[in-house]
N, C-alpha and C positions, 0 to 999 in steps of 0.2 A: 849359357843359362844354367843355372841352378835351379834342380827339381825339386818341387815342392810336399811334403809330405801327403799324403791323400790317406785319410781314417777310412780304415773299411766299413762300409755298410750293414750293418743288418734289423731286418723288417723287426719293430717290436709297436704293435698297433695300439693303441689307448681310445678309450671311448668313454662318453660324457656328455651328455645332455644329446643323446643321438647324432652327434658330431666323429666322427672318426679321423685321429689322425696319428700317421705314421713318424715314428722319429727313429731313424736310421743310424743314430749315433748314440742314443739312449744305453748301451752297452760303456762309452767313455766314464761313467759312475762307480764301474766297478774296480774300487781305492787297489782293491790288493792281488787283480789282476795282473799280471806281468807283460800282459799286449797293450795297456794302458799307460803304465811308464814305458813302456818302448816307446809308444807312437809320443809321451810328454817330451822324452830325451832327444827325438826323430825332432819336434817339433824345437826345441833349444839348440841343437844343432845346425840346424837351418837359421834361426836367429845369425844364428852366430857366423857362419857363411856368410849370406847377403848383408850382415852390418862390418865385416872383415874390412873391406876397401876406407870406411871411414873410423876404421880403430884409433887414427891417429887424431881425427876430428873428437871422439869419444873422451881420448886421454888429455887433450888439451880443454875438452870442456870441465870434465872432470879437476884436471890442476889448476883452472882458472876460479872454479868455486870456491874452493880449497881453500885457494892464497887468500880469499876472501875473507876467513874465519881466524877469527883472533884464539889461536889454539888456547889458551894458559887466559883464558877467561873465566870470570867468574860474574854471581847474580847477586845485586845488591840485597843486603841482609836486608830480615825485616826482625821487629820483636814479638816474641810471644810466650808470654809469662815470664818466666826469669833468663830465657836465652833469645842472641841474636842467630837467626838463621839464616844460611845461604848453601848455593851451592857452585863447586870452582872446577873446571878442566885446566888437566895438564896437556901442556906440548906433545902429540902425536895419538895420545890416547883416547878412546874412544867414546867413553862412558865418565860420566861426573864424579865427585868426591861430594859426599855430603857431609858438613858442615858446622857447626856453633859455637857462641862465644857464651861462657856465661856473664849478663847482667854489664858487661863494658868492651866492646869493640879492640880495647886494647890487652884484654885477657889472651891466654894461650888459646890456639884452635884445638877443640875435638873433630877429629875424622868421626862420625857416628857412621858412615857408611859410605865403602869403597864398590862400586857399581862394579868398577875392572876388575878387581879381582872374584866378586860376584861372577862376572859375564866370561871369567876362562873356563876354554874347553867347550864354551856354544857359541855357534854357529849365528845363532838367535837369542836376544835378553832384552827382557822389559819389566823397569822396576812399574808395580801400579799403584799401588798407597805405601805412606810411608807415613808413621804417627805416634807419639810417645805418651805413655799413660801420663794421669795428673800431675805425677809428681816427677813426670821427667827422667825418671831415671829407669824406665824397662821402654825397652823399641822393638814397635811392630813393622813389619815390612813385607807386603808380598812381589814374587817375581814370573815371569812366565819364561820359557828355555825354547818353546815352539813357536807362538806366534797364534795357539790354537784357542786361547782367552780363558786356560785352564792354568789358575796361579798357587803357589803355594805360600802361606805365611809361615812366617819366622819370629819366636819372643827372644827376645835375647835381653842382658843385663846390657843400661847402653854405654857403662864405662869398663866393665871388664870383658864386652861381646861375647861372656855366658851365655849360649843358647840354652831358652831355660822350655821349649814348644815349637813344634812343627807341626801345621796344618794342612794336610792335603787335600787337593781338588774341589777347591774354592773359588769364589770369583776373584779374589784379589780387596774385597771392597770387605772393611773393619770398620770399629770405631771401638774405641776402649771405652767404659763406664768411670765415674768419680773415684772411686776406692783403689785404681791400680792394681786388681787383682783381677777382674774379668773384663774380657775380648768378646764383643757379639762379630759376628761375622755373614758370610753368606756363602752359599753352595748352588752348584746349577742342577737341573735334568741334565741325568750326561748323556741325552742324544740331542737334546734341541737347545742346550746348553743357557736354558731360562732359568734365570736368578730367581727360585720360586721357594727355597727356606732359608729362614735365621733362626741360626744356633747360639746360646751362649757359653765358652767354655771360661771357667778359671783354672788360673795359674797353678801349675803342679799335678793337674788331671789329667786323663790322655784323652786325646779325640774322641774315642769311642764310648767316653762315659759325659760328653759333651748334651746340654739338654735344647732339644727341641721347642723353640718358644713360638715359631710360627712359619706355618707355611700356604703359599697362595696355589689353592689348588686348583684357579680361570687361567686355564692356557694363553690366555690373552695378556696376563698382568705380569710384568716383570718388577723384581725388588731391586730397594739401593737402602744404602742407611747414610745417617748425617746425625750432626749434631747444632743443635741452636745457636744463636747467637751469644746466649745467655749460657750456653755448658751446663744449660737446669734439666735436658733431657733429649735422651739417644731418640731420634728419629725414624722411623721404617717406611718408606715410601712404595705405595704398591702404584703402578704405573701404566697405560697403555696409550692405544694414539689419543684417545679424544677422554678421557676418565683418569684420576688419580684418588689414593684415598693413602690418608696418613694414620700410623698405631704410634703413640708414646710410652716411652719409661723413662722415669727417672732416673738421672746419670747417677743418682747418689744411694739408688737404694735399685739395683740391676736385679734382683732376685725379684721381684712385681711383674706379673704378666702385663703385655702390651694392652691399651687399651687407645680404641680407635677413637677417632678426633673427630672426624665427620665422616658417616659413612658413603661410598662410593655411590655416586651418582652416573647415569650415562649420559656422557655429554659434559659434564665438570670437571673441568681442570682446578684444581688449585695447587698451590706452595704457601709452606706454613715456615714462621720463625717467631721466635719470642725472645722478652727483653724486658727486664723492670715488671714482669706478675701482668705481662700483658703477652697476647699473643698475635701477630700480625700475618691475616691472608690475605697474597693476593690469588685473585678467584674471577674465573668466565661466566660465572652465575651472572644470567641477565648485562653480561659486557663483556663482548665479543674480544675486544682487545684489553682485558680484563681491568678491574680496580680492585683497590686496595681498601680491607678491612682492617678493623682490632677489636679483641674482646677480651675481655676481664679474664687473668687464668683460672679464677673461681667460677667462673661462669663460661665453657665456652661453646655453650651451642648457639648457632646459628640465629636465635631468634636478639641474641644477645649482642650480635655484631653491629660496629656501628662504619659508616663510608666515612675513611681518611681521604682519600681520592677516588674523583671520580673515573671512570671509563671516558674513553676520545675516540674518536672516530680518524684521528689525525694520528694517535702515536698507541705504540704497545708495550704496555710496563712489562717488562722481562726478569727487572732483578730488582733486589730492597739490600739494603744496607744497614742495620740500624745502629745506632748511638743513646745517649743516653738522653740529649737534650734536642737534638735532629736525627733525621733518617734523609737517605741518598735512594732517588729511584733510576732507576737505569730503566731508558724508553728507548724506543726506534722512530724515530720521525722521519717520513720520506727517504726510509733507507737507512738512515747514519745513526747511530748511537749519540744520546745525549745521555748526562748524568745530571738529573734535576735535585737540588736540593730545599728541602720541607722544614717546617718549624713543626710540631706536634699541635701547640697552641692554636695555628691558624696553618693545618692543612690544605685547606681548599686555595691559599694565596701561597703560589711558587716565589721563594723567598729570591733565587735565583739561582740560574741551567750556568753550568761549569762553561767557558769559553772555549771551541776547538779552533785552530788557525786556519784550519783548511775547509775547498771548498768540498771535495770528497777525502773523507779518512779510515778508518778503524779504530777502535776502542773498544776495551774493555776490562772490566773491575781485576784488579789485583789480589792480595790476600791484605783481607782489612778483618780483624780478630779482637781488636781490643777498642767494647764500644767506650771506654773512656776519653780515648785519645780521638779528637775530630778532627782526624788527617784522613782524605781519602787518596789509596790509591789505586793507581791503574794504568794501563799502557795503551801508549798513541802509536800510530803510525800511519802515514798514504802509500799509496801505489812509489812515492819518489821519495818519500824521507824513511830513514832506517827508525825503528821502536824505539819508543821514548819511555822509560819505565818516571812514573811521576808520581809526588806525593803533593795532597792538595790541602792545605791547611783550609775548611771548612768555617773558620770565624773569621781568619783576617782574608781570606778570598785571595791566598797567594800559592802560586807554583812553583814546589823545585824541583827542577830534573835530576833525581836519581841517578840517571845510567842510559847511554846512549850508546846501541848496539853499534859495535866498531864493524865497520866494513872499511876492509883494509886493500893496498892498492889507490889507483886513482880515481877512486870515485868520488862523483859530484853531484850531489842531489840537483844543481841548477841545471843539468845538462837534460835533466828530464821533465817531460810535459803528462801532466792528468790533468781529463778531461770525463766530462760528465752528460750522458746523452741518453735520450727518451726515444726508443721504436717504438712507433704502431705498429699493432700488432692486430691479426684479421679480425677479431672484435671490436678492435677500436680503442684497448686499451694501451696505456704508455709503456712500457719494459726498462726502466734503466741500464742504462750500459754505463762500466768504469771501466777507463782503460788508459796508460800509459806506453810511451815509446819515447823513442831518446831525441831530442831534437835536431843532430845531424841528419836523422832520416822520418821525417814527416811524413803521418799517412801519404799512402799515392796510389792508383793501382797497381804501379809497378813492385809497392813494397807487400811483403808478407804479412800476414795479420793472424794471431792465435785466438779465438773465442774461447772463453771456459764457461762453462756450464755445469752445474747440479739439480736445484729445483726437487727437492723431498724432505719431508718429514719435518715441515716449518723449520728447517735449516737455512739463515740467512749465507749468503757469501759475503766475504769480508772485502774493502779492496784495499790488501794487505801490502806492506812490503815485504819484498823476497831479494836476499841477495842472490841467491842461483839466478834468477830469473832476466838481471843482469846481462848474464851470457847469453841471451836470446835480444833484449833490448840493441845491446851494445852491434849488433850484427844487423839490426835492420829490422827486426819484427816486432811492432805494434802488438800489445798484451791488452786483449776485453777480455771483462766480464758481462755475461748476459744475465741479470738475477731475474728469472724467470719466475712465474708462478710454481708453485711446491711448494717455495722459502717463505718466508714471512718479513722480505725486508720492509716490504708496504704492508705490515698488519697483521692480522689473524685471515682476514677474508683472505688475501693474497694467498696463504696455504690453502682456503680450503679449494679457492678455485683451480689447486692444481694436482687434487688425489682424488681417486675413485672416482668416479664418471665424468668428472672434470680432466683425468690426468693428459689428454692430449692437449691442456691449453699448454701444457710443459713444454712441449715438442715446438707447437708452433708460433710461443714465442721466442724459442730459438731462432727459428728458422727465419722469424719477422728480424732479430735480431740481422744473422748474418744478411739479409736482404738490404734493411735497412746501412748497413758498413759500406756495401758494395757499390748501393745507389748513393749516397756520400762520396762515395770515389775514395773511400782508407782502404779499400783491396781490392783484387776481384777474384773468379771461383779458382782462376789456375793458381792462387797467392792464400786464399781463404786454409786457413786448419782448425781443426775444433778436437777440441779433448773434455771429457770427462769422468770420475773414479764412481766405483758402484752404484747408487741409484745415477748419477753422473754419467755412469757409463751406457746404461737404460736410457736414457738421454740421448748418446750416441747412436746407439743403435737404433732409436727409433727415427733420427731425424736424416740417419742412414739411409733407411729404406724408405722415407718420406721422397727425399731431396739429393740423395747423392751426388746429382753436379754440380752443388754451390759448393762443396769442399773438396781440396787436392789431396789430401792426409787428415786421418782421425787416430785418436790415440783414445784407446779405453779402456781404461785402469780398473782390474777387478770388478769387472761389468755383470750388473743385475740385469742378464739378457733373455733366461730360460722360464719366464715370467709367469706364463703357465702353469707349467710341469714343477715346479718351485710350490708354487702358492696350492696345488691339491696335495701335497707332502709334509703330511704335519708331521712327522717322523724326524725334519732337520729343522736347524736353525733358519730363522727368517722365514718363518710360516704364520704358525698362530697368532705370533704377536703381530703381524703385522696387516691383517685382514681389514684394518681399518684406514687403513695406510692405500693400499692397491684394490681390496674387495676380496671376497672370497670367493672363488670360480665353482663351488660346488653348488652356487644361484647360479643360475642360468644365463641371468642378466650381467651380472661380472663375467661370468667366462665369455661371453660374446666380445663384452667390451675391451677385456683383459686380451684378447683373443686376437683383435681388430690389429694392436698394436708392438706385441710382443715381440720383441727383435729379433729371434732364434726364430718363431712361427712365422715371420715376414719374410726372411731371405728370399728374391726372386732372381729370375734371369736377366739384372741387367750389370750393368759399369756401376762399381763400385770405386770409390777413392781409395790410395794407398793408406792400409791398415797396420797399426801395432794394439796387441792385448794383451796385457800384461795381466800374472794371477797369482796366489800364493796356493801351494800344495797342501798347505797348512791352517787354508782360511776358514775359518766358522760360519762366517760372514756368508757370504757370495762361495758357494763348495766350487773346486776348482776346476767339474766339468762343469758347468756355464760359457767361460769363454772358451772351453776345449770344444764343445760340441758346436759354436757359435762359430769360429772360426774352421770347422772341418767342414761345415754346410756352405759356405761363404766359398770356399775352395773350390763346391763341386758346385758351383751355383753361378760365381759371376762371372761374366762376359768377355771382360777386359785383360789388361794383363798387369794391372796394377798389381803390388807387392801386399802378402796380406801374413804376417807374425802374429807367432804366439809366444811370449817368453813367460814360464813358469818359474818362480823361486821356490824351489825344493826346501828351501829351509825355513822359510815364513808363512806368513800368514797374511792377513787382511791387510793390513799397515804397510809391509814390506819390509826391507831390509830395516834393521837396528843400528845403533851407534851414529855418531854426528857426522862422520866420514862415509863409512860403508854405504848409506843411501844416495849420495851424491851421485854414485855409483849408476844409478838406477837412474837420475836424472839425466845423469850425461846420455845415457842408451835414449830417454828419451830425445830429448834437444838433438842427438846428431842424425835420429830417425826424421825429425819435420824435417830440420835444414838439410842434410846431406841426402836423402832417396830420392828427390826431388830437385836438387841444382835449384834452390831457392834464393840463395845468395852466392855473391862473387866468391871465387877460389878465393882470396889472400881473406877476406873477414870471414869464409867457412874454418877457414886456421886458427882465428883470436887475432887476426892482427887488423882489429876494426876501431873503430875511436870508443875510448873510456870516459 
């Protein structure tokens, strides 16, 4: 037996609405203690002990994914303005080559931008925008080295890679103005790390003589910028859960202060774009799963707007597309993405919904830039077929496939079966489940079955293909999806019924979920596993101390577990903004509720399931005591003698490892955690030697 690490205790009492409670581990916070990384190191050491016996299970899952990826790939070009763009890997390396042709495909290549050589020397690298003024010829690019969502941009000439500006401790998020001379940008709070100003700088000034043109001084609001459809004006998005309000400037005259479009309302969502001297919202004003307006660019207040589409109670407009002669809506019906296409003339009559082949899929809009061209594109994919990158010619109603992700080896999309299935759930409502598994190994209880789970921040789940995921199918284990309330794959309602005082429907329709698998007979509890990443992982944990004998093994990835003690700390990220999201515990009535379900304030004395928690050192997101403290109380708390890890990446962040390879990395550790700690499947298919 291998001993377990055990965080030492010590009393630090907190009180709040006359409630007193003790967290013993509350000291795991402190970054730049040296007992802190001891006990982190203590705790990756031990990973690495107890995962020792199946290193060789790790390395073949890892080389099986591998072989999977067509190293010396590349992404079909697209056009925009006088170049095709794309971007291509080489054989072994890690990070892409970016890309273009000027104006004919059979032109010489420019490299505009080598990621690999970017990315020596870190450990960690993540390019975040990449974008070239008007005229093409100076490139903007920011990158981060940590993982900590602290990025720096770069202006450089894009043919003789003259750095001509350096911008530090930014969010990574630009957009260049008409003229080719000024960059607006954004910067965060560097504690809670909230995107709250934009600055404009022009070309040849330094940072520091950069002018401030706006900042969101509502803890609650985080910024973004964008630009229209039309490239008639830079965009400022101020943002929270349930409110958004937009400021304009002219992309062609950047020197005009922003001036607001509609001012924030509580409770109003919208998204703006413009095209041809109109401007198109779609808006929650009076439609919950919102509709689409347009009003005259000369005119655009509110009273002025007129209904292009109405609001449904059956589907939720997510995206717009516009053209010159049509516009494309991207809805969600019953879960799945459809892309509806409109005439302007006669809005209210759907001219006709794009064809998907499948009965559950994924989809979603590509880069569509030039509204003259009425080609839409986008990419397809199910649980069994690999991404289909496609373009849709829009008048003659034809499809060509682009680019079809090679997954290489013997793979065979016929050899796998998706399916599509409805839990009740203790209220009575339905939960969809999507899930696939290989058809040598049909659900059964004897086989193994993975649940994933997220449910937050009206985040749909996709039911994607994955070629990793492969190496779990090919071995015998059945892959659901539970799309619980949080997400928004059924609606608007559907998120709200799963935050703030609603958030336990989250929990229990998981848990309806995995009930619902069991009593079908696709598994049962000693076969059941369940994973899921940050509020995903809050998910975990709470259906943790719900339910812990329907699951054998939980994995939970950068887990939002400290839910409490988080949410009264407006000092770090994932506070302020998010109090509409969770509640804020400094009412009485959230911290009760918030209180009820918290997975760190829940650990009790019983049998827990074999655990993995994976975190970054580095993460903004989810701080990396979370699951350090979540996992040292779990230690001194449960009953049984099930396996319970922490592995921390010292060199990342929220995301986790970087590069197309290096992550795989991470998966394998996952994959050989379900199947090997457990004797889940036979020795010769725990090897790879299972049917492809």
């Amino acid at each position: 037996m291998i001993e377990a690490p055990l965080a030492a205790m010590m009393e630090h009492v907190m009180l709040m609405h006359g409630d007193k409670r003790n967290d013993p581990f509350y000291w795991l916070r402190e970054r730049d203690n040296p007992a802190v990384i001891e006990y982190i190191n203590q705790e990756n050491e031990y990973f690495d002990q107890i995962m020792q016996p199946l290193s060789k299970v790790r390395q073949n899952l890892y080389q099986e994914m591998k072989a999977r990826i067509k190293e010396d790939d590349s992404s079909p070009p697209f056009k925009e303005r006088n170049y095709y763009y794309y971007k291509r890997y080489e054989a072994t390396l890690e990070y892409p080559f970016y890309c273009r042709k000027y104006q004919d495909l059979k032109n010489p290549e420019q490299v505009y931008l080598d990621a690999n050589v970017l990315a020596k020397g870190h450990e960690y690298f993540n390019i975040g925008n990449i974008d070239f003024s008007e005229n093409e010829q100076k490139l903007a690019y920011s990158y981060d080295t940590q993982g900590g969502r602290v990025y720096t941009i770069i202006i450089e000439d894009a043919i003789t890679k003259k750095v001509h500006e350096t911008l530090a401790n930014t969010t990574g998020d630009f957009v260049w103005a008409n003229n080719d001379q000024t960059l607006f940008y954004t910067t965060q709070d560097p504690d809670t790390l909230r995107p709250d100003k934009v600055w404009r700088h022009t070309l040849g000034s330094r940072q520091q003589e950069d002018t401030l043109i706006y900042e969101e001084t509502d803890d609650t609001f985080s910024l973004d910028l964008g630009k229209t459809q039309s490239r008639d004006y830079i965009l400022i998005s101020a943002h929270q859960t349930v409110s958004s309000e937009y400021k304009l400037i002219p992309a062609d005259r950047p020197e005009e202060q922003p001036k607001t479009f509609l001012e924030r309302q509580r409770g109003h969502e919208y998204s703006l774009d413009h095209l041809n001297h109109q401007f198109y919202v779609l808006s929650n004003d009076q439609a919950p799963n919102f509709r689409l307006m347009v009003t005259p660019e000369s005119t655009p207040e509110p009273k002025y707007w007129k209904e292009l589409v109405k609001t449904s109670s059956e589907s939720l407009l997510e995206d717009l597309v516009l053209y010159d002669n049509l516009f494309v809506l991207q809805q969600r019906t019953k879960g799945l993405t459809q892309f509806v296409v409109l005439d302007y003339q006669q809005p209210h009559q759907v001219s006709y919904t794009i064809d998907m082949p499948d009965e559950s899929y994924a989809a979603w809009l590509d880069v569509n830039v030039d509204p003259k061209q009425p080609t839409l594109r986008y990419q397809y994919n199910s649980m069994a077929q690999p991404n289909l990158t496609v373009s849709y010619d829009l008048i003659e109603r034809t499809k060509t496939i682009l680019k079809v992700q090679p997954v290489l080896g013997e793979f065979d999309a016929d050899k796998y079966q998706v399916e599509r299935h409805w839990a009740p759930a203790k209220d009575g409502q339905l939960i969809p489940i999507s899930l696939v598994y290989h058809k040598d190994f049909p659900p059964a209880p004897t086989q193994p079955l993975l649940l994933y789970g997220y449910g937050a921040y009206g985040i749909s789940l996709e039911a994607r293909f994955s070629s990793e995921r492969l190496s779990l199918l090919n071995r015998g284990v059945t892959f659901a999806i539970a799309h619980v309330r949080g997400g928004e794959e059924l609606g608007r309602p559907w998120y709200e019924e799963g935050r703030l005082l609603k958030k336990e429907n989250s929990f229990n329709d998981f848990i309806a979920c995995a009930e619902y698998l069991i009593n079908k007979k696709y598994t049962r509890p000693e076969k059941l596993m369940a994973m899921g990443g940050s509020a995903g992982g809050l998910l975990m944990g709470a259906v943790m101390n719900k339910r812990p004998e329907l699951f054998s093994a939980v994995i939970a990835a950068v887990p939002f577990v400290d839910v409490v003690t988080t949410m009264l700390d407006k000092d770090i990220p994932l506070t302020t903004g998010e109090f509409d999201e969770w509640g804020n515990p400094e009412d009485k009535t959230y911290y009760q509720y918030i209180l009820g379900y918290s997975p760190y304030d829940n650990v009790q004395k019983k049998a827990y399931p074999h655990l993995l928690v994976t975190t970054g050192l580095h993460d903004s997101q989810v701080q990396y005591w979370e699951p350090a403290k979540w996992v040292a109380k779990l230690r001194r708390y449960k009953t049984n003698d099930t396996i319970t890890l922490l592995k921390t990446n010292t060199k990342a962040g929220h995301a986790g490892a970087s590069g197309r390879f290096e992550y795989l990395k991470e998966i394998a550790d996952e994959y050989a955690f379900l199947l090997g700690i457990q004797d889940l499947v036979p020795a010769d298919q725990l090897q790879g030697k299972s049917s492809s």
